[in-house]
N, C-alpha and C positions, 0 to 999 in steps of 0.2 A: 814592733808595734804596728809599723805600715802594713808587713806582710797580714797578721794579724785583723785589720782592718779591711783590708782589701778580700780576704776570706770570706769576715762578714757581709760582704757586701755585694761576693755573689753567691751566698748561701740562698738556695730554693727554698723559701720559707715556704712558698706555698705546697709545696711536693712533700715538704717535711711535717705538716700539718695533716695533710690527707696522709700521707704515710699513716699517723699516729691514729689517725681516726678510724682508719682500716685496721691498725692494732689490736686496737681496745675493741672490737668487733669478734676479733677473732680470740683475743683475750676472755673473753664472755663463756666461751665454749668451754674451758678448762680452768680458770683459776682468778678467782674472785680480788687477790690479795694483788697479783699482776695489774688486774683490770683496771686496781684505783692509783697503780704507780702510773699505769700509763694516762692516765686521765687528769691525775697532775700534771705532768711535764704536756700532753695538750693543751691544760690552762696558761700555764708558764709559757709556753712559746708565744699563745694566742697574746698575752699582756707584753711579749717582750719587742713586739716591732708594730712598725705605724701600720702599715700595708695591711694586717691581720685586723688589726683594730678599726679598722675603715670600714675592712669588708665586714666586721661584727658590724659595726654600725648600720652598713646600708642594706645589710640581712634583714632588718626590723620591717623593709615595705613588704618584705614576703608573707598573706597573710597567717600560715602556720607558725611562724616567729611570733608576729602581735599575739595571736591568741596566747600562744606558750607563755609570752611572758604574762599577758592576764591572767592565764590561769594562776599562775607563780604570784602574781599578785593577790589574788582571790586567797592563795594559802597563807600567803604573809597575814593579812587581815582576819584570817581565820585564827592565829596563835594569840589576837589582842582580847579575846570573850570565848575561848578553850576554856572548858570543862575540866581538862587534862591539865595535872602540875605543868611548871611554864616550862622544866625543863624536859619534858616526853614530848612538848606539844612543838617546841622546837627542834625536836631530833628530827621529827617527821616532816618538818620544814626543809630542814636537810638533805632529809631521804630523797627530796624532789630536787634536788640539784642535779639529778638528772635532764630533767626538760631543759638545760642551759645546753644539753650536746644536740638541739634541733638547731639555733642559731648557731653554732659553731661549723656543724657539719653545711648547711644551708649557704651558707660564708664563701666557702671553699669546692663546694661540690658543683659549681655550673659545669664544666666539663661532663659531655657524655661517656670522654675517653676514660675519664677516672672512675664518673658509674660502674663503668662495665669490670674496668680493673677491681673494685671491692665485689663486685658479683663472683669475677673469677677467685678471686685468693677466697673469699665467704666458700664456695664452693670445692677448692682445694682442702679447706679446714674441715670441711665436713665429710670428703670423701674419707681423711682421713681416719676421721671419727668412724664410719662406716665399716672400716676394714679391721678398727682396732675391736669393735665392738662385734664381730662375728668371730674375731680371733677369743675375744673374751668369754662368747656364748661355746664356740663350739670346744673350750679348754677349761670351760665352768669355772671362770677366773674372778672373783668379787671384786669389783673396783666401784663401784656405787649400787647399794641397794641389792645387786641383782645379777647373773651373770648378762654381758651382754649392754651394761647399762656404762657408759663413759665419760656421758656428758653429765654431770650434776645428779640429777633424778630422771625418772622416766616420762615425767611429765614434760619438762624442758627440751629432753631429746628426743621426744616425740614430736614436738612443734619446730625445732630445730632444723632435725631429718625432712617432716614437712615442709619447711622454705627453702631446705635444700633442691627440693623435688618437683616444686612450684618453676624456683628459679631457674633450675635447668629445662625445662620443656618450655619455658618462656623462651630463653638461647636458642634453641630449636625451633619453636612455633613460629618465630619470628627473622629465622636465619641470623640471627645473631654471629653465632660460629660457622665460620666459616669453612675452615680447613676441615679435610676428613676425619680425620684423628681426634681432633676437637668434638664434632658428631658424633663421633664415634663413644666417645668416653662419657659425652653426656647422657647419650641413652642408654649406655650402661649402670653409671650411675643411678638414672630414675628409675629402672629394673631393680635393683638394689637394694635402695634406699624403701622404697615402695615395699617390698620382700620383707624389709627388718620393719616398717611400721606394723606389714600387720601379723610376722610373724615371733617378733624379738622383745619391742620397747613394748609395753600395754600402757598405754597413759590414754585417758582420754580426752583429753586435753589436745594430742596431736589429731587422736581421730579427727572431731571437730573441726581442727584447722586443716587437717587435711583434707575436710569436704569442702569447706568454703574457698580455699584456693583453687581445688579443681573447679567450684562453679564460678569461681573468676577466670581461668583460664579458660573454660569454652565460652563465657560470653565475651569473649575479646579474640577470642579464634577467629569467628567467623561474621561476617553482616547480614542483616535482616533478620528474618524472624528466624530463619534455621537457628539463630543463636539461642533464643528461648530452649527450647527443644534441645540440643546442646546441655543447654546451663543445666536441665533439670534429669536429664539423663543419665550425662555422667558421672554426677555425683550420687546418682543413684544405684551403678554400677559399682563405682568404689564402694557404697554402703555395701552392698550383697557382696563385695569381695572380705568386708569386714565382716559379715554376720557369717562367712564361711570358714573365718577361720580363729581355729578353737579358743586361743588366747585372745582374740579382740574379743570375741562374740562374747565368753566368760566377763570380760572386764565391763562389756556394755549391759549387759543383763543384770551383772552382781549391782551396777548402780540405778536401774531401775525399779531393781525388788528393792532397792535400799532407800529409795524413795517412795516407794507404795508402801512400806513397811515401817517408817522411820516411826512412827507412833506406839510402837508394838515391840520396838529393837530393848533386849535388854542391857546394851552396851553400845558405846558410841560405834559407827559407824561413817565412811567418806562422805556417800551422798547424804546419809539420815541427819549427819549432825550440820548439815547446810541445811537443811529444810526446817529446823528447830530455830537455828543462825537467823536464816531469811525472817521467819516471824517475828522474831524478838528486838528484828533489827528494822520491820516495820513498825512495829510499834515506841522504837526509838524516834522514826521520825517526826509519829506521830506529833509527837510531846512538842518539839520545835521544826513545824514541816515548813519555815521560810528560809532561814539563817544558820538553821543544824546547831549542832552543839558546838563547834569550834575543830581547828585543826587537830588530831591527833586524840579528838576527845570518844573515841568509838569504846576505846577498853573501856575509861570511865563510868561511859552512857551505857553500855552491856551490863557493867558491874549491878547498875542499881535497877538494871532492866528483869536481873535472874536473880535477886537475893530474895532468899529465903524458898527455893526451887530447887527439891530435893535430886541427888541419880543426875546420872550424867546430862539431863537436857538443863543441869543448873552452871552446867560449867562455864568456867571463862571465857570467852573467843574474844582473840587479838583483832580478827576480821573477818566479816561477816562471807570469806567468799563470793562477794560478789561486787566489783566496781562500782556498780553504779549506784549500789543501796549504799555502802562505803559513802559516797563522795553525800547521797540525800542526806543519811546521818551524819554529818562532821558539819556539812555545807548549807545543806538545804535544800529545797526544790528551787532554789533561786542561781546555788551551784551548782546542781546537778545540771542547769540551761547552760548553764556556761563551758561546763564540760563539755560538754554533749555538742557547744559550737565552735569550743576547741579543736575538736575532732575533726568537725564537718569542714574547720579551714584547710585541712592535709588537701582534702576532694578541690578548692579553691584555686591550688599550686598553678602557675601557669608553665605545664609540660607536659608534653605527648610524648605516643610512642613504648615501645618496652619501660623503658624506669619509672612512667605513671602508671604502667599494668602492675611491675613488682613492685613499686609503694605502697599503690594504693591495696592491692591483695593480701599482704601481710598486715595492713593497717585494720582491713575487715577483719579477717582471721583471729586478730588480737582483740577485738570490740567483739565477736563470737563468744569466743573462751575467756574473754573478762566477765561473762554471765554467773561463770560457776567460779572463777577465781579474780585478783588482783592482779591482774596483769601490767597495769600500769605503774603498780605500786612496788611492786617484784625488781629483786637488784637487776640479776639477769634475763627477765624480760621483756622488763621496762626499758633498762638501758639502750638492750639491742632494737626496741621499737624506735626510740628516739632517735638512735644514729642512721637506724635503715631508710626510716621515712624522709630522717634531715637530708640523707645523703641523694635518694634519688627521687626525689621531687622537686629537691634544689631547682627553683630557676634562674638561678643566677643574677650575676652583678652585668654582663654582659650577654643578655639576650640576643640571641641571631633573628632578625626581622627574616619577612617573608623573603623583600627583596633588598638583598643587602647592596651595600652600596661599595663601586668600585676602589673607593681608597680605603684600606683598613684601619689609617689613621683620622679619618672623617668622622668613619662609622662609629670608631672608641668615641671619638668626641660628642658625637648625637646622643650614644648611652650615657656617659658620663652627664649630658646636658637634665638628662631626665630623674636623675639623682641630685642635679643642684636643688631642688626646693626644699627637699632635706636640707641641705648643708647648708642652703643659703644664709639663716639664719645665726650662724658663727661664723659665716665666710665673707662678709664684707662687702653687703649690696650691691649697687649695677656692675660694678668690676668683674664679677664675679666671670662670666664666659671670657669676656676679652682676655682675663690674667688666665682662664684655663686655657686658651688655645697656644698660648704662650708656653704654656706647661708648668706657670704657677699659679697655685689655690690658695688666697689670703685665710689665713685660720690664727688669728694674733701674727705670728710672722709667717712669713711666707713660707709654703711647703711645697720642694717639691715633687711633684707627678710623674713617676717613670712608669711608664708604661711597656711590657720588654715584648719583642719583635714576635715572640711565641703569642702571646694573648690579642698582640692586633690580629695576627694571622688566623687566630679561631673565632676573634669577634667579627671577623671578615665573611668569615665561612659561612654559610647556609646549615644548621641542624638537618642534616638527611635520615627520616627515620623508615623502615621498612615499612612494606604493603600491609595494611589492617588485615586484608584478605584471605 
């Protein structure tokens, strides 16, 4: 029982938390059924030790956390005057238990050194994907949809391959990687990967995010104005490498005839039957443009929106394809502000350097391609938006000031100091520093405070992030 005990007690909870969150990440890519094992036994850890549940607690000052959980509250109150039977309206309440892996990942992710580690294993999972999927094309092998298709659909693998492609030339742009080999593997990979977007997967959904991350990546390449010029360049160069080649250039035409045409389609069609969606699903808000119809109430609100509308532009639609009309219809113009400031708190995060470029660039990219689809709403989109964003934007429980200060056992204590006004509250008035410096925190009985020689030593350290330049 001692040895037992003594086990637990130098188990790496924290290492063991990112471990899983790095999982479920990579989980994402290949198997949906995995993803929710692993996202339990996340929960379960997070609830089974203090130290986890502290830092869920003081994750809450981050303002991407507040918002998540507002938003999460906005959908709770959206199930009490639902449209929708109570039980569809609460599935989709559900559905959003996702947003609960921004404060989770946010929790645990202040280390720059673990960013980079989920960058790298993210980027291991996808080369993989990469080699299995030209092994797939070039032996015309079906494993999703198509040959060549590995990940889910071509939509997904398209946006996927795309962060893959982002994140490696970020590694690079920013000398991240160091070693040759390292360099070396990356730019082969974005040669690659690049190659299969626009000659293998046709989703347009990656296209899109493949342009918005290139015009994030050159306005964060360089300063001053060259960067405009940059920004609007090279995404304009990736366009004409997709208008050159036959399979993109097919997949972007067939959806703009499909859109100049949808009035005139005598069968439903990708783009045609969202433009039919879009209309029907503005005149849903019409009806209640404050408060929407209620959580999960879109099928309902659709249903009574097309009866009695004959030929496919009568049919049902689950969602309308697009976020943001989604959240008017359910929410209202009152939700839709909310959402919308949801979002704008990621930009909020206080963290420079590489992991605010890839946060924030896949967080654009996803508010792009939320135009024409659900992405937020989406298992494997959504998840991965939440864990990507929670992971490297995190600013942590232990922020590195500009000038840190020579004792790293001080320094913990200044951070810790600026977290009591939270906790003061449960922690037991003026005592409150004198019993922290001691290294107990009154909370009903006293708890206490280990702080292990590894996290003074980084709270010690200065964040050194490479030259913008």
């Amino acid at each position: 029982m001692k040895q037992f005990s003594t086990m637990v007690n130098n188990f790496n909870k924290l290492d063991c938390v990112r471990s899983l969150i790095i999982a479920e990440l990579v989980c994402l890519l290949f198997s949906t059924s995995l993803t929710g094992v692993v996202e339990i036994l996340l929960l379960l850890t997070f609830l089974s030790f203090k130290e986890l549940r502290y830092r869920l607690l003081a994750s809450v000052k981050q303002p991407m956390v507040v918002m998540a959980l507002v938003w999460l509250a906005v959908l709770g109150v959206g199930t009490l005057f639902s449209l929708a039977p109570g039980e569809e309206s609460l599935d989709i309440l559900a559905s959003w238990r996702k947003i609960l892996l921004i404060p989770m990942a946010a929790a645990v992710f202040e280390d720059d050194s673990w960013k980079l580690r989920m960058a790298w294993t993210f980027l291991y999972a996808a080369i993989l994907s990469l080699a299995l999927s030209y092994l797939s094309w070039f032996m015309e092998i079906i494993i999703h949809e198509r040959p060549g298709i590995i990940i889910h659909n071509h939509a997904t693998q398209g946006m996927v391959f795309g962060v893959a492609l982002f994140t490696a030339a970020v590694l690079l742009r920013f000398k991240i990687a160091t070693s040759r080999g390292s360099r070396v593997l990356l730019a082969a990979a974005s040669f690659f990967l690049l190659l299969n977007i626009l000659l293998i997967t046709p989703g347009r959904s990656g296209y899109l995010a493949l342009l918005v991350l290139t015009a994030v990546l050159s306005f964060f390449s360089v300063k001053g104005w060259p960067r405009y010029v940059l920004c609007l360049s090279l995404p304009l160069i990736i366009g004409l490498a997709l208008f050159l080649s036959p399979l993109a250039k097919k997949g972007i035409m067939q959806g703009i005839n499909e859109i100049q045409q949808y009035d005139q389609a005598e069968s439903v069609t990708s783009m045609g039957t969202r433009v039919i969606m879009w209309q029907n699903t503005l005149k849903i808000i019409q009806q209640r443009p404050l408060f929407g119809h209620g959580t999960g109430a879109f099928l309902e609100a659709y249903r009574k929106q097309v009866k009695g509308v004959s030929g496919w532009q009568g049919e049902l639609a689950h969602d309308p394809h697009n976020q943001y009309l989604r959240v008017a219809a359910e929410h209202g113009l009152a939700g839709l502000i909310l959402f919308l400031v949801f979002i704008a708190a990621f930009f909020r995060q206080n963290v420079t350097g590489w992991p605010r470029i890839i946060g924030v660039g896949i967080l654009l990219s996803w508010c792009a391609t939320s135009l024409f689809s659900a992405h937020f709403n989406t298992f494997t989109e959504g998840r991965f938006l939440m864990i990507w964003c929670g992971a490297f934007l995190a600013s942590g429980l232990y922020p590195a000031k500009k000038q840190a200060s020579s004792s790293g056992t001080t320094h913990c204590l200044k951070v810790f100091d600026k977290i009591s006004v939270y906790l003061m509250t449960c922690c037991g008035g003026s005592g409150f520093l004198s019993n922290l410096k001691k290294g107990a925190l009154p909370c009903g009985k006293s708890l206490l405070i280990k702080i292990s020689a590894r996290e003074v030593k980084s709270a010690s350290t200065p964040v050194r992030y490479p030259s913008m330049s």
